[in-house]
TIMARLO-927563 format. One record per residue (C-alpha): residue number from 1; x, y, z. Coordinates in Angstrom, 1 decimal, padded with zeros to 4 digits, always signed. Example, Ala and Ser with C-alpha at 12.3 -4.5 7.8 and 13.67 -1.06 7.14 Angstrom:
SITE seq     px     py     pz
SITE   1 +012.3 -004.5 +007.8
SITE   2 +013.7 -001.1 +007.1
# end
This chain:
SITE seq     px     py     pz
SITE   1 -013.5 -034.2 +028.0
SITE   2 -011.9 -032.4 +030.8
SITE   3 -011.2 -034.2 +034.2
SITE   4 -013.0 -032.8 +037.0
SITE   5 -009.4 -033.5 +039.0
SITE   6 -007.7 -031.1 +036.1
SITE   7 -010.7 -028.4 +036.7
SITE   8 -010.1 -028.1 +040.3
SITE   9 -005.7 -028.0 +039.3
SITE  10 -007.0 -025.0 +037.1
SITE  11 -009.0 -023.3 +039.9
SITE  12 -005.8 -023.7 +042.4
SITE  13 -003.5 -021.9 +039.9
SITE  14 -002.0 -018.4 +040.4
SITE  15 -004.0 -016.5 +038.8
SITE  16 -002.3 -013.7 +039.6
SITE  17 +001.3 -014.9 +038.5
SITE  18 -000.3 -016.1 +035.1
SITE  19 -001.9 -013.1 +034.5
SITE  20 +001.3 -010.9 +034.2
SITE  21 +002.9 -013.9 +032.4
SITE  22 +000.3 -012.7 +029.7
SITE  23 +001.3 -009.1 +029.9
SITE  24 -002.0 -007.8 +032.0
SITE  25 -000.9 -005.1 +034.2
SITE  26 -001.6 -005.7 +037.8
SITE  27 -000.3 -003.8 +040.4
SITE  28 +000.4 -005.4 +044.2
SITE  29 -002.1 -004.1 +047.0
SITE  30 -000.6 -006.1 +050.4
SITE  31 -001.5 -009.5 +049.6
SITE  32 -004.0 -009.2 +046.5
SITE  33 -003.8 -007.2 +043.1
SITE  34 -005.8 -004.8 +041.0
SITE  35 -006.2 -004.1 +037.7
SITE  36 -004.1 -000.9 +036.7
SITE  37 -006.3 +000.4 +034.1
SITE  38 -009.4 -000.4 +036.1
SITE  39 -009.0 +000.0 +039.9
SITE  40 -012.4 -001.3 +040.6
SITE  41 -011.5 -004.9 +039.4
SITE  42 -009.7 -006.6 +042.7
SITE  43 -007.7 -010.3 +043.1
SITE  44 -007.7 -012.0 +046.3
SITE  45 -007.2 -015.4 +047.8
SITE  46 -009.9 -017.7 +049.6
SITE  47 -009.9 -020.7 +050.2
SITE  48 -006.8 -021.4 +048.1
SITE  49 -008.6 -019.8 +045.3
SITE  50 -007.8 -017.0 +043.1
SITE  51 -010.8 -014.6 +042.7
SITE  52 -012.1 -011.7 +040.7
SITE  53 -014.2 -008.9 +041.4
SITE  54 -015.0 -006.1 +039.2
SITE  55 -017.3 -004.1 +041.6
SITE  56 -018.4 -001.0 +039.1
SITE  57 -019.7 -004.3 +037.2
SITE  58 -020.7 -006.5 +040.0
SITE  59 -018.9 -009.5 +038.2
SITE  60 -017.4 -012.1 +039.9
SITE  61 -015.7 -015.2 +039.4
SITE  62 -012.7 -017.6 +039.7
SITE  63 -009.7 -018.0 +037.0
SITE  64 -011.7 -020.1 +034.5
SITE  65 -014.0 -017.5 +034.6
SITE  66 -012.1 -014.4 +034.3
SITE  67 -010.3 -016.0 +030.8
SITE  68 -013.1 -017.0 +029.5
SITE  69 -015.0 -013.4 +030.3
SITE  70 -012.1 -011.1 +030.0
SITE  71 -009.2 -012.9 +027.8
SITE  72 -012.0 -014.5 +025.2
SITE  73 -010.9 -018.1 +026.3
SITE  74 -013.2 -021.0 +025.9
SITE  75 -013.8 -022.9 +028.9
SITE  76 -011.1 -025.6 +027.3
SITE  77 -008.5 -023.0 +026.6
SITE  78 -008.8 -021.6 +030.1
SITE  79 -008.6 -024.7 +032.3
SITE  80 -005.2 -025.7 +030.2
SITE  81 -003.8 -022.5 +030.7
SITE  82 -004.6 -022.9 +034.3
SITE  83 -003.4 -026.0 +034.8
SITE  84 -000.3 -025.3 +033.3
SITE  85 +000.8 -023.2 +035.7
SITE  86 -000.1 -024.6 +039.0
SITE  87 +003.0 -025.2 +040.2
SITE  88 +004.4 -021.5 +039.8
SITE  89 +003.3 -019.8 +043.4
SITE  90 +005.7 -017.4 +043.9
SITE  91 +004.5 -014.1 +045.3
SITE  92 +007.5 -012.2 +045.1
SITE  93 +007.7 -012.9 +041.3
SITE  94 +004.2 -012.2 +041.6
SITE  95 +004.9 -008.4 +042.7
SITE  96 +008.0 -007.8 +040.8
SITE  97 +006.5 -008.7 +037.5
SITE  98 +003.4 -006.5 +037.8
SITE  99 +005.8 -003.7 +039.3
SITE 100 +007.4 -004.2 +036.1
SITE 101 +005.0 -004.1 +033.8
SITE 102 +003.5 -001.3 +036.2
SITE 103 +007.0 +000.7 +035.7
SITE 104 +007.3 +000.2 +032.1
SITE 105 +003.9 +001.3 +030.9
SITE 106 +004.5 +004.5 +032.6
SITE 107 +007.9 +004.9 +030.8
SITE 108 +006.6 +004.0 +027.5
SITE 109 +003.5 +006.3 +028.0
SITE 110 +005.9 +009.5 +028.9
SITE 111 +008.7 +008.2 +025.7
SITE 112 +005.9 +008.8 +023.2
SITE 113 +004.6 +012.2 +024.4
SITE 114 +008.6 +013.2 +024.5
SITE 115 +008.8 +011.7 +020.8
SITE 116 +006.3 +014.2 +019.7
SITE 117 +007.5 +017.2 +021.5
SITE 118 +010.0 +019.8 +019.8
SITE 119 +012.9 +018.6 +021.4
SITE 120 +012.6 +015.1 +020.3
SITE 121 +012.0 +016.4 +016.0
SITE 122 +015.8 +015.3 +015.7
SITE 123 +015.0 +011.5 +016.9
SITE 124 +011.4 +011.9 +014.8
SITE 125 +013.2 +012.6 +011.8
SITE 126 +015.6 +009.2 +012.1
SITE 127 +012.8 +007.2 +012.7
SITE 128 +010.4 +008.5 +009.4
SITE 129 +013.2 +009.3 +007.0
SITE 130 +016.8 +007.1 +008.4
SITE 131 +014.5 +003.7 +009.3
SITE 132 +011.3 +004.9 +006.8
SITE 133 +008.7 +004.2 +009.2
SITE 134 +005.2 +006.0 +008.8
SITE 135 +003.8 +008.0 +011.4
SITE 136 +000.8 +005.4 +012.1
SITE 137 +003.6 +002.5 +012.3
SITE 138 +005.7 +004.6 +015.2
SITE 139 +001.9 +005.3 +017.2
SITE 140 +001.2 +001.4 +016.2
SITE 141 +004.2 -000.2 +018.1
SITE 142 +004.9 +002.9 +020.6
SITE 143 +008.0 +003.7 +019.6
SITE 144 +009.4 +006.9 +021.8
SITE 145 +012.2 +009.0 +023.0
SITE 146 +013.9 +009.7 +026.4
SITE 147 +015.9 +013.2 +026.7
SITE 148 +019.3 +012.9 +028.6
SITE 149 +018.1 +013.1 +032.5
SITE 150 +020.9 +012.9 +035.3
SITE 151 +023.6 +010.3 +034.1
SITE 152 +021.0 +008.9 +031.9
SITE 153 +021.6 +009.7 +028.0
SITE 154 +019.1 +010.4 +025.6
SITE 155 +017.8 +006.9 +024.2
SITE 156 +015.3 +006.2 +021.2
SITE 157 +012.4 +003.2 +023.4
SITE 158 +011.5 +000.8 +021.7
SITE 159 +009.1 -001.8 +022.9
SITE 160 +009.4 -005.3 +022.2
SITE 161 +005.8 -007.4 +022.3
SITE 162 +004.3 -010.7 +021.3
SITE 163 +002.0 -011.3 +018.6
SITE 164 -000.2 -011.6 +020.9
SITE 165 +000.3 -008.2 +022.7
SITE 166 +002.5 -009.1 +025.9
SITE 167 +005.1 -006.9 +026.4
SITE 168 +008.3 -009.2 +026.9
SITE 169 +011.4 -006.1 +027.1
SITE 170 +012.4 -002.6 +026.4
SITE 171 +015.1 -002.0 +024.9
SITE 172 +016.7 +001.5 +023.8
SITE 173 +018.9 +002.8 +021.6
SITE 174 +021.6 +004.9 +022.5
SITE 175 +021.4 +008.3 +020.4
SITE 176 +025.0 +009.1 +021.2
SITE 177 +027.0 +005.8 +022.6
SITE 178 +030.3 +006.4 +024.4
SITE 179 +033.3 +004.2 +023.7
SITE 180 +033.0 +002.0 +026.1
SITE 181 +029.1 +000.9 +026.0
SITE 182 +027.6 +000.1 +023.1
SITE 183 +024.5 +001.0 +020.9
SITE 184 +021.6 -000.8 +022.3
SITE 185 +020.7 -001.5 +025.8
SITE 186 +018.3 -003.0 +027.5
SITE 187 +016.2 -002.1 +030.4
SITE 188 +016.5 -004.0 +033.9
SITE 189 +013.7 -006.9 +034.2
SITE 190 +013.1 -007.6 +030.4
SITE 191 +012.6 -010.6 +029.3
SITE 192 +015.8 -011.3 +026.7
SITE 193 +015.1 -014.6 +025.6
SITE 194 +011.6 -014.4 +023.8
SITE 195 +012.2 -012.7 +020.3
SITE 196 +010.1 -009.4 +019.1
SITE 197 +007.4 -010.8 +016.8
SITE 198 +004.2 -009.3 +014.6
SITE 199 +001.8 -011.0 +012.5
SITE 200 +003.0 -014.3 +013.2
SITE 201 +000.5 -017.4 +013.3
SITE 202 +000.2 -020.7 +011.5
SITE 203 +000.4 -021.0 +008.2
SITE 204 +001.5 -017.8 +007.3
SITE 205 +005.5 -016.9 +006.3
SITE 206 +007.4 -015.5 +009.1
SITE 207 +010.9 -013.5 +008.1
SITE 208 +013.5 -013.3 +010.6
SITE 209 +015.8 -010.8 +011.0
SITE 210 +018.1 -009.3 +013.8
SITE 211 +016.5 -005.9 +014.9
SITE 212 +013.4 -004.3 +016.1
SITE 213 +013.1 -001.7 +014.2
SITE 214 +013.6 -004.0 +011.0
SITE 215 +011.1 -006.1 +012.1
SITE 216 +008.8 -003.1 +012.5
SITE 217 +009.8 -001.4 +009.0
SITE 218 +008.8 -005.1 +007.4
SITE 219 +006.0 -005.8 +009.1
SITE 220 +005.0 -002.2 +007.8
SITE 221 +005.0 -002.6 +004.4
SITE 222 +004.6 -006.8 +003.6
SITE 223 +001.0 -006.5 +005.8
SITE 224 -000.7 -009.0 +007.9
SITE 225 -000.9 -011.2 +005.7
SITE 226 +003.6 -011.8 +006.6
SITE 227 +004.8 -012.5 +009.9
SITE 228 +007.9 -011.1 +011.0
SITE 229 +010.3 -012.2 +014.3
SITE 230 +013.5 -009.9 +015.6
SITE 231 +016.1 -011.7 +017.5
SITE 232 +017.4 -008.5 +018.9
SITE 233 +021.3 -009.9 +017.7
SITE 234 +022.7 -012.8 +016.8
SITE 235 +023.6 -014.0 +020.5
SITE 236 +020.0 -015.3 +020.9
SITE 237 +019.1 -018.4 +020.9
SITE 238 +015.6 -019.6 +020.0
SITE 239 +014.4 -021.4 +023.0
SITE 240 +013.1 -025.2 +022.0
SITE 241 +009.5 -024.2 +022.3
SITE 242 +009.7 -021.3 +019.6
SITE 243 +011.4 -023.9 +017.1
SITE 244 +008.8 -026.6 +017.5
SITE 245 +006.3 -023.6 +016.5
SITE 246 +007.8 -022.4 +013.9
SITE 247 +008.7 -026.0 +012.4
SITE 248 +005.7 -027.5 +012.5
SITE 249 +002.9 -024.4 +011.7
SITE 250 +005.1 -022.0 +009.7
SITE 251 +005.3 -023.4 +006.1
SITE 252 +008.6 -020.8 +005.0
SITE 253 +011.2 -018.9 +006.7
SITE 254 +013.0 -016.0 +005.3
SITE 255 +015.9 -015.4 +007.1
SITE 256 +017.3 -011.9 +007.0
SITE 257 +020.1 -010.9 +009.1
SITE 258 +022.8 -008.3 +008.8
SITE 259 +025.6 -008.8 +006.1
SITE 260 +028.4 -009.3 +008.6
SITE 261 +030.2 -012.7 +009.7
SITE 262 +028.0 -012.4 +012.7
SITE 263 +024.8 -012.3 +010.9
SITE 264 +025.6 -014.9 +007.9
SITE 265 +026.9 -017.2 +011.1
SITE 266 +024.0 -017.4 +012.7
SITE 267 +022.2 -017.6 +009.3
SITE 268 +023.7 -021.2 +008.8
SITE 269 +022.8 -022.1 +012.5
SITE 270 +019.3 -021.4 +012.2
SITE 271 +018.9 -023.2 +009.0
SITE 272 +020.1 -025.9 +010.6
SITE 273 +017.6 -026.0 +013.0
SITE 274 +014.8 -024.5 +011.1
SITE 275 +012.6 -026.7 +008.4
SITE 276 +011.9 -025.1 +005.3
SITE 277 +014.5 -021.9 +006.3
SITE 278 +016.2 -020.5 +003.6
SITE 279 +018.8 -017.1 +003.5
SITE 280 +017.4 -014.1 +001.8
SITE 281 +019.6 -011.1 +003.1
SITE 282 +019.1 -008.0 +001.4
SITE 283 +021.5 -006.9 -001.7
SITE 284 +024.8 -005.8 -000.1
SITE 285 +024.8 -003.5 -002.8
SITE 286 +022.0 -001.9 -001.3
SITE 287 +023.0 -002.0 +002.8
SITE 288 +023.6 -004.5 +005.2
SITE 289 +019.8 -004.9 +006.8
SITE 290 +016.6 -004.0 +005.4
SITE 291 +017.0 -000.8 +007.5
SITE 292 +019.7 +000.5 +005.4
SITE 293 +018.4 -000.8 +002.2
SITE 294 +015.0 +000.4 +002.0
SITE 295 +015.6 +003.9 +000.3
SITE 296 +016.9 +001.6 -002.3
SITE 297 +014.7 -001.1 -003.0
SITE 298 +011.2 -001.8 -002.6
SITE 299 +010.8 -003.9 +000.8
SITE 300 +007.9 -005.6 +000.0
SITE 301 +008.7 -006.3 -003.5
SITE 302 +012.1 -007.9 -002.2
SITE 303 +010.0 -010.2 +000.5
SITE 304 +007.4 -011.3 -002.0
SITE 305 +010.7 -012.7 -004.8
SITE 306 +012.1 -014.4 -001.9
SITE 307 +008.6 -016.2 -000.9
SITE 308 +008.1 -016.8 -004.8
SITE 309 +011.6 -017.8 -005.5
SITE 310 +010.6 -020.7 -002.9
SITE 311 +007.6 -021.2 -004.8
SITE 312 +005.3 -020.3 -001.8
SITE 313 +003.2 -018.2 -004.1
# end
């Protein structure tokens, strides 16, 4: 049983501020918002309310009511979502997140049209032959390419989302890195502490490994049926809410990070923090990530002797 005092802490949220928390793309119009992929649907204040209107469908409603008819919340789910984030009212966050989110659709949109043009083959190629990633996989996660523009160089973008779909960061990788600035960069306003994850929910293995693009290739080819979570490099740090997850709903972890000093490093740190996390790098004879070693060895095979070799099937 809800509290009717709870109720009326979940109708005085931000909606707006939770909204882009959850990766929905709103874009600022003075003081309210509107849906950027359906200017019709408008957010404004009354009454120290958060409304909706979506006036092509002459709905209306307050926040319960918009997760419950637009996010497929209960009405349970959407009061404690609510609730939970009464006390973040911030309207310059507000803006700057949906501009954002706003900003990085667009460049995401314009990466993958460049990806498929003639000048971006070269950058193709590398992802479908170097990282073995199938056509439907690249359109999947919206992997795309950036020619060199101004002092900008010519970057590979890749995405980073949730399992659940919110996009969290962009990072890109360099296709030709001077000396002094490495590989991989990441773009201004992402979100560099919540790790790239696919598949992942409770009671299902999750393998960890350090990149994107080897969390993509694995995801690829061990199905739905295997979670899969990139740190983005051994500097991150799974924030205490992540490790609860994964401790108490995910049965096995696999982790999988780069043959190096760096990678086996942080391998012993996360199994020590980790329950029921064991190492299962790939074959140095075979690469140092799963990147390098798939035109080797089976990927799939390899996961499903590591989750047997635990005796989790």
């Amino acid at each position: 049983m809800i509290s009717k005092e709870k109720i009326q802490t979940a109708k005085h949220a931000n909606l707006p501020f939770i909204l882009c928390k959850m990766g929905v793309n709103l874009v600022a119009e003075g003081k309210n918002f509107y849906l950027y992929e359906h200017d019709s649907l408008k957010f404004f204040k009354k009454d120290g309310i958060w409304l909706y209107k979506w006036w092509s469908r002459g709905e209306t409603g307050d926040g319960i009511q918009y997760l419950m008819n637009q996010c497929g919340k209960n009405f349970c789910e959407a009061v404690r979502l609510l609730s939970g984030y009464v006390n973040q009212n911030n309207s310059n966050q507000i803006e700057s997140m949906s501009n954002w989110i706003h900003k990085s659709n667009e460049l995401i949109k314009m990466s993958r049209l460049k990806l498929f043009e003639p000048n971006g083959e070269k950058r193709l190629s590398y992802l479908l032959h170097d990282r073995g990633l199938h056509h439907n996989t690249i359109q999947k996660y919206q992997l795309g390419w950036l020619p060199e523009w101004k002092q900008m160089p010519s970057k590979l973008v890749i995405p980073c989302y949730r399992s659940n779909g919110d996009l969290v960061r962009i990072k890109f990788r360099i296709d030709a890195p001077t000396s002094n600035h490495g590989r991989y960069r990441i773009m201004k306003g992402s979100n560099t502490r919540i790790p790239f994850t696919s598949n992942i929910s409770p009671n299902k293995p999750v393998i960890i490994v350090e990149s994107e693009l080897d969390a993509i290739l694995i995801a690829q080819e061990s199905g739905e049926n295997i979670g899969v979570m990139a740190l983005g490099g051994v500097g991150t740090n799974l924030i205490s809410k992540i490790i609860t997850y994964l401790n108490e709903l995910i049965p096995v972890k696999l982790i999988c990070l780069d043959n190096d000093y760096a990678g086996r490093a942080k391998t012993v740190s996360l199994i020590n923090v980790l329950k029921n996390a064991y190492k299962w790098s790939v074959p140095e004879k075979y690469g140092k990530d799963p990147g390098e070693a798939h035109k080797n060895m089976e990927i799939k095979t390899w996961i499903l002797d590591g989750l047997k070799e635990r005796r989790f099937i």
